[in-house]
N, C-alpha and C positions, 0 to 999 in steps of 0.2 A: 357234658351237656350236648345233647343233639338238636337241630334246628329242626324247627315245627312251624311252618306257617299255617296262620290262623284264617280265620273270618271276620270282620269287623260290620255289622248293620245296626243301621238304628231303625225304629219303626214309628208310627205315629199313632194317634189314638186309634182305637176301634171300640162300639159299644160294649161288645162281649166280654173284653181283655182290661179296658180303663186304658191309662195314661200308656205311652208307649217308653219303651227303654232303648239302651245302647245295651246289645252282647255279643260277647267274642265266642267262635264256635271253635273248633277243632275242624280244619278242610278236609280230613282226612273222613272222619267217623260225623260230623257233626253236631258232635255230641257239647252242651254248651257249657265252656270252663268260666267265665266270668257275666255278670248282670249286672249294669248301672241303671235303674229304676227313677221314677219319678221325674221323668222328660218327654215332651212332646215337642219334635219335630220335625218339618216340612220337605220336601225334595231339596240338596244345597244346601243345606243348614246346619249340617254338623262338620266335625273337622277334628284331627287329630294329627298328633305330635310322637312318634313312635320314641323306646328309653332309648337312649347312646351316649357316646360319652361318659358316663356313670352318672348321669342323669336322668332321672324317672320323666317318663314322658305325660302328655295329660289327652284331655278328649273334650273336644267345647262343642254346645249345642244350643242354636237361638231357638227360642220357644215359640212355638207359631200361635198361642193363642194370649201373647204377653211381651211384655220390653224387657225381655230377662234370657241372660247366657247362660247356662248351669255349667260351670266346668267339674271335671271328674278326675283324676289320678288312678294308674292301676295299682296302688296298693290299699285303696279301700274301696268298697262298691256305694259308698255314699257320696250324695253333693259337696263336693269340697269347697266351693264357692259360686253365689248366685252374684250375677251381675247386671246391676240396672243399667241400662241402655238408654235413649232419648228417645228412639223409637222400638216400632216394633221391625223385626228382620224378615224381608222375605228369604234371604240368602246371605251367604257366611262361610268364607274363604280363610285358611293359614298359610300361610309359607311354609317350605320344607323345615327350613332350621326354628322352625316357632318364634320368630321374631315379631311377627306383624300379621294383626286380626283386620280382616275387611269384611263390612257388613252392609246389604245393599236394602232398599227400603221400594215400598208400593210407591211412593211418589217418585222414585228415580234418583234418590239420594244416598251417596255412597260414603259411608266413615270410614276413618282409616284409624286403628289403635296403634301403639306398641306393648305388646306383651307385660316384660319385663317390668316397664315403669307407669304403665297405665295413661301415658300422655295419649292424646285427640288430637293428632298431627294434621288430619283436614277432614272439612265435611263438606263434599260440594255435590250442585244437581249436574249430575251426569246422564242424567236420560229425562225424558217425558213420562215417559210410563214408568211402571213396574221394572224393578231390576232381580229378575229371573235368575242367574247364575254367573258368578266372580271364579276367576281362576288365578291364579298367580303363574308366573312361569316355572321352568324347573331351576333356573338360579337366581330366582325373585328379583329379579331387576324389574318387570312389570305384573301389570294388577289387568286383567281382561277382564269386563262386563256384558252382557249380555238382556236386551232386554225384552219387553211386551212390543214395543216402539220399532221392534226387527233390525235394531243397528247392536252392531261391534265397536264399542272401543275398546281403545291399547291405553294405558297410563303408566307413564315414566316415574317408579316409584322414587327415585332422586331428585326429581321435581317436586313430590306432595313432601317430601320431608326437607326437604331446604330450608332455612331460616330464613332467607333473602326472598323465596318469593311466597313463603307463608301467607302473603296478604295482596299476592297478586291473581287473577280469574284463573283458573285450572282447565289446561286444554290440553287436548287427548294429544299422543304421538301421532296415532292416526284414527280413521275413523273405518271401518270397512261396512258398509254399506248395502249391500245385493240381494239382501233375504229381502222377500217382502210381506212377511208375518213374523210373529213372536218368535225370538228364539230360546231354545227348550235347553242347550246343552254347549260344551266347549270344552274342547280335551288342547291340551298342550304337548307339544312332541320336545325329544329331550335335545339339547344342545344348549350354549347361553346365547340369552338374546341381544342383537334380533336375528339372531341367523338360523334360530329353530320357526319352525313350522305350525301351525293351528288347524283342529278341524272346529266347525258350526254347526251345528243342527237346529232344523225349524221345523216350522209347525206346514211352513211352504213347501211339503215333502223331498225338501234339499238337505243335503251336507254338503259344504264346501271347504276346501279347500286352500289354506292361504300363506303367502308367505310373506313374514312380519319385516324381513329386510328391503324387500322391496316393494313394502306396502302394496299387495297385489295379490287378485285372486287367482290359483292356481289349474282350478277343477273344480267343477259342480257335478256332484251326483244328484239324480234327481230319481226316488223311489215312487214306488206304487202309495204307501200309505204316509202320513205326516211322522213324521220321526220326535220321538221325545228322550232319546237319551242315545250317548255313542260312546266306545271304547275303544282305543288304539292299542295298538301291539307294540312292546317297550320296543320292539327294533325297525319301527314303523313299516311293516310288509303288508300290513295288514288291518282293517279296522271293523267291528260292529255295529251295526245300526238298529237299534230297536224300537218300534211301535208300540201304542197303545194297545192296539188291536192282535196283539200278541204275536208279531211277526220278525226275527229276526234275522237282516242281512247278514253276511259273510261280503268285504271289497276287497279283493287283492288288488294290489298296490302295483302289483308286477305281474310280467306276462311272457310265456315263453311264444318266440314267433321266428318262423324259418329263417334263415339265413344263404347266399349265394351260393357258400359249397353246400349245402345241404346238409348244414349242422341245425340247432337249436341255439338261439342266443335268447337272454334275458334283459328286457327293457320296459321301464315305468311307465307308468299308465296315467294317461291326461297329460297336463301340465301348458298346457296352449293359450290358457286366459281366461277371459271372460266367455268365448262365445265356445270354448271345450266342455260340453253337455256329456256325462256319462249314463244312461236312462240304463237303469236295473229292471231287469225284463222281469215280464209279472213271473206268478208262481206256475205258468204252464209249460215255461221255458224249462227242459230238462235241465240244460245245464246250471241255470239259475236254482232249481230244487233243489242242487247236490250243494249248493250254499247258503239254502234255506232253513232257517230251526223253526218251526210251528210251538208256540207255546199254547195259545188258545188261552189265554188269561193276558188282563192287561198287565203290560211293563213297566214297571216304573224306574228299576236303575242298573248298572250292566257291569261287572269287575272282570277283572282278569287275574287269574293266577300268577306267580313268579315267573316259573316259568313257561308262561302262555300256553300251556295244555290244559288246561281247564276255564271254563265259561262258564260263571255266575252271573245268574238272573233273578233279579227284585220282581216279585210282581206285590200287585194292590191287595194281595187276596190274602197277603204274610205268609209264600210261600219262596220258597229258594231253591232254585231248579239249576244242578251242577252237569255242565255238557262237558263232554272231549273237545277241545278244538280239531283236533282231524278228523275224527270220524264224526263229528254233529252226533256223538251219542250221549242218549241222558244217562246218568250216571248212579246220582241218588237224588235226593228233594229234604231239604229240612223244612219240618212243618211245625216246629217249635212256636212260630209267631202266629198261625195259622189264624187267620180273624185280622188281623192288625197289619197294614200296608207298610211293606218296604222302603222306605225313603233313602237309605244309600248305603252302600256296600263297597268292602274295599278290604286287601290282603296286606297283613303284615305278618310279622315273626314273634313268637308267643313269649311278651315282655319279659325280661328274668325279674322285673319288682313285682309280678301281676297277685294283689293279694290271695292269701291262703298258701304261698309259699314259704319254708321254713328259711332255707337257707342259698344264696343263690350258685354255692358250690355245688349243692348238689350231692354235700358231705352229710352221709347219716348220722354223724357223735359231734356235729357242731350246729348247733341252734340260734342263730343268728335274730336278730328283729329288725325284719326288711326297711322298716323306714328308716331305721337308723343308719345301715347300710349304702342306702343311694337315696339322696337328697332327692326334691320332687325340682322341676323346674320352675323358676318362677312367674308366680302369675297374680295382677293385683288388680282390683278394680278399673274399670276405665273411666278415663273423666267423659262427661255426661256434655262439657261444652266447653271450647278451646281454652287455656290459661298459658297467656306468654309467659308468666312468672316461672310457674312450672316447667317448659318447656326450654328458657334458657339454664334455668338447673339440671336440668334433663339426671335426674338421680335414680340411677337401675341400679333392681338389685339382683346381684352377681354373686353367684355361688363359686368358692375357691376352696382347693384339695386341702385335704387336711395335711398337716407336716408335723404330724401323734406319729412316731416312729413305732410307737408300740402298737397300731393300728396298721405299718405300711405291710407286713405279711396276709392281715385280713384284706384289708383293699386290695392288694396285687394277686391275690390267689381269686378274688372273685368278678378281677374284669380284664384280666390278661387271658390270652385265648392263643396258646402254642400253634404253630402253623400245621403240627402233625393232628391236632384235633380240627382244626381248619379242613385239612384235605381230608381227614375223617367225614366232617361233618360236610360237607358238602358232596361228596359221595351218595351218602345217605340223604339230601335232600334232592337231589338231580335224580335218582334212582331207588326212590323208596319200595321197591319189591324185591331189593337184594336184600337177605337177613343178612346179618352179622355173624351169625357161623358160617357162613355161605364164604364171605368174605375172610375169612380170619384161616382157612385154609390154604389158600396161594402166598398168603401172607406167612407162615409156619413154614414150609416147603422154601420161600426165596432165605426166609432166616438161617434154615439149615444151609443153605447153600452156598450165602454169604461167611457165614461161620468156616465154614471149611474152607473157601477162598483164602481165610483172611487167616487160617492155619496154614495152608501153605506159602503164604508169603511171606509169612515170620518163616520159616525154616530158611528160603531163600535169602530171604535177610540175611539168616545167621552167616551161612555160607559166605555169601559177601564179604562177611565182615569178616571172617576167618583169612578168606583169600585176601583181602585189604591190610590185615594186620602180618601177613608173614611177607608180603610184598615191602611193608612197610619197615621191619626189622632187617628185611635184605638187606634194604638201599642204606639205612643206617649204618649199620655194621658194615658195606663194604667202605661208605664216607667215613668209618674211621679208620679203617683199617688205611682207607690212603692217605688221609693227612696222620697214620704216625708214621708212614715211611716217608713221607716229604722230610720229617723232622728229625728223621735218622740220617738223612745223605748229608743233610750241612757237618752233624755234627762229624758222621766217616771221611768227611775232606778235613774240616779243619784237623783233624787227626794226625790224616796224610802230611799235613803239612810242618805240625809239630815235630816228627820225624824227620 
């Protein structure tokens, strides 16, 4: 099995098309391998669960014109469960490990689910306004918000699930405060918190920059047009800023700058506070061009590849515009949704349950039935309004291995993954324009070569062993040969003496 990373967008209505869907494209060809149908929704409002574990992953989506979640499974392209809600969502967060659903509301009110058991662990008003976009960290310790209201909070997700302060007022870790218009966007950088990093984006043509340990803003960049969506680079060198008005930044993070012996040394950019202004010079600026992407259609949502060589871009117009990150070159355009607006895009690896697959070895004379194969993850209605009863039962349900000995060949043949197909596959995903006979020649040439190594060291061997064993019979045969004359003098004296 070779690794494929996908395309993941959803789109939203448009008159031409009707209701919008959730499809997984192929990043390579664009060609599109799966359609989940009969969803509509909004920028933030959708969210997914990749498989692992031998656990089928799912895909959840708040319906923006209703108080309904549709969640999906990729082993069928139907609704697998519709979930009533107390309101409606403008925006709709998961955690990495799918533990825990956040959904944020037009009055500023934020729910917090659990997955698994369907408990309503808090519902509290966290903003004034509209809650615009929810992020979770990357090791879900916290819940970020984002609102109409131009504030940031932080929420210490160990807090909203306590038993003990269940029913005490819910106040933020911190507040970060500086935008002074709606904010549109909020990317998380990787580390556990709080010692990982935040970008903002607002409508106040800012992105800032923050750091969550020291509750403290870092750096303000401040663009020519209002920014509505951003994307960071997983090794944070780098990050995105895109416009409505169809204008994509490029901000590097780092900066080569001379040094005393007349070398080049590499050092970060910003990081002074509050009054560290970084102004991105308009589009007349040469060098500012050469980091400019001109889309000329609005933006609506910005992804990155695995690995950060390719730049996807949402626009309203339901098209998906694939750049190089080095060169700013456009690449191809899927116009599959063409009519129907982009609402969020996002790269993973093309499920092995995803349905219409037979078998997930990959064995053509074994016919497998995928669902039966990998269990879906669990996922159950949410309650609709808090129940302590519930909550101190707290009853998930947990999926455990099967211990069918007669089933452990077929599980361990279809989610064990040898390390020599590991460095295969990964080969081929860092370097998809090497073929496989390309490769499979160096590889035939070191075989011969090792072979005959390993010919001539058995001969050597032998030898050894030859000279080892005739060394070995020496010393024997001469230690006996002298303890039997040890044992012949006693006996020639007392002789002597007997005479």
């Amino acid at each position: 099995m070779q690794l494929q990373e996908t395309i993941l967008c959803t789109t939203g209505p448009s008159p031409g098309t009707g209701p919008g869907a959730l499809t997984l494209h192929d990043i390579k060809t664009g060609s599109a391998l799966a359609v989940f149908k009969q969803t509509t929704s909004s920028i933030n409002s959708a969210g997914f669960v990749d498989t692992r574990d031998g656990q089928g992953g799912f895909m959840m989506a708040a319906q923006a014109d209703k108080s309904v979640i549709n969640v999906y499974n990729f082993q069928k392209d139907q609704i697998a469960l519709k979930i009533i809600i107390p309101e409606r969502l403008s925006c709709l967060a998961i955690d990495r490990r799918g533990e825990y659903c956040a959904g944020g509301t037009a009055q500023g009110r934020i729910y917090l689910w659990e997955i698994a058991s369907g408990i309503l662990y808090h519902s509290w008003d966290a903003h004034y306004r509209q809650v615009n976009v929810l992020k979770f960290t990357h090791d879900g310790a916290a819940l970020i918000s984002g609102s109409e209201d131009s504030g940031v909070s932080v929420w210490l997700l160990s807090r909203l699930v306590d038993d003990d302060l269940r029913n005490e007022l819910v106040t933020p870790y911190c507040s970060l405060s500086d935008h002074t218009l709606p904010v549109t966007d909020i990317v998380c950088g990787r580390g556990a918190f709080p010692t990982c990093r935040i970008l903002t984006a607002s409508v106040d043509h800012t992105v800032k920059l923050w750091d969550l340990s020291s509750k403290s803003l870092l750096t303000t960049f401040h663009f020519p047009q209002p920014i509505s969506s951003i994307v960071w680079d997983v090794t944070e060198r780098l990050f995105f800023a895109a416009s409505t008005e169809g204008s994509i930044h490029q901000v590097n993070l780092f900066r080569q700058r001379g040094n005393t012996a007349g070398g080049q040394a590499i050092e970060a950019v910003g990081g002074a506070g509050v009054t560290d202004v970084i102004r991105i010079a308009d589009s007349d600026d040469t060098v500012q061009r050469k980091r400019l992407i001109s889309i000329e259609q609005p933006i609506t949502t910005l992804a990155l590849s695995f690995t950060t060589s390719l730049l996807l871009v949402g626009t309203s117009t339901g098209l998906i515009h694939i750049h190089d990150v080095a060169s700013h070159q456009h690449l191809r355009t899927i116009s599959t949704h063409k009519g129907a607006p982009i609402t969020m895009l996002a790269t993973l690896l093309k499920p092995p349950d995803l349905f219409g697959h037979i078998s997930l070895t990959l064995a053509p004379s074994v016919s497998l039935n995928t669902a039966d194969l990998m269990p879906v993850r669990p996922v159950v209605p949410f309650q609709r309004v808090r129940d302590t009863k519930a909550r101190e039962l707290h009853e998930v349900t947990a999926l455990l291995p099967s211990q069918n000995h007669a089933n452990c060949d077929r599980y361990s043949t279809a989610f064990t993954y040898p390390p020599c197909d590991l460095v295969r596959d990964s080969a081929y995903f860092v370097e998809p324009s090497i073929q496989g006979d390309v490769d499979q020649l160096p590889n035939t040439a070191l075989v011969a070569e090792l072979q005959l190594e390993i010919q001539e060291l058995r001969e050597q061997l032998g030898k050894a062993k030859g000279v080892n064993d005739l060394m070995w019979e020496t010393v024997v045969q001469r230690v006996i040969l002298q303890g039997e004359e040890k044992q012949k003098l006693p006996q020639d004296s007392a002789l002597g003496l007997e005479r």
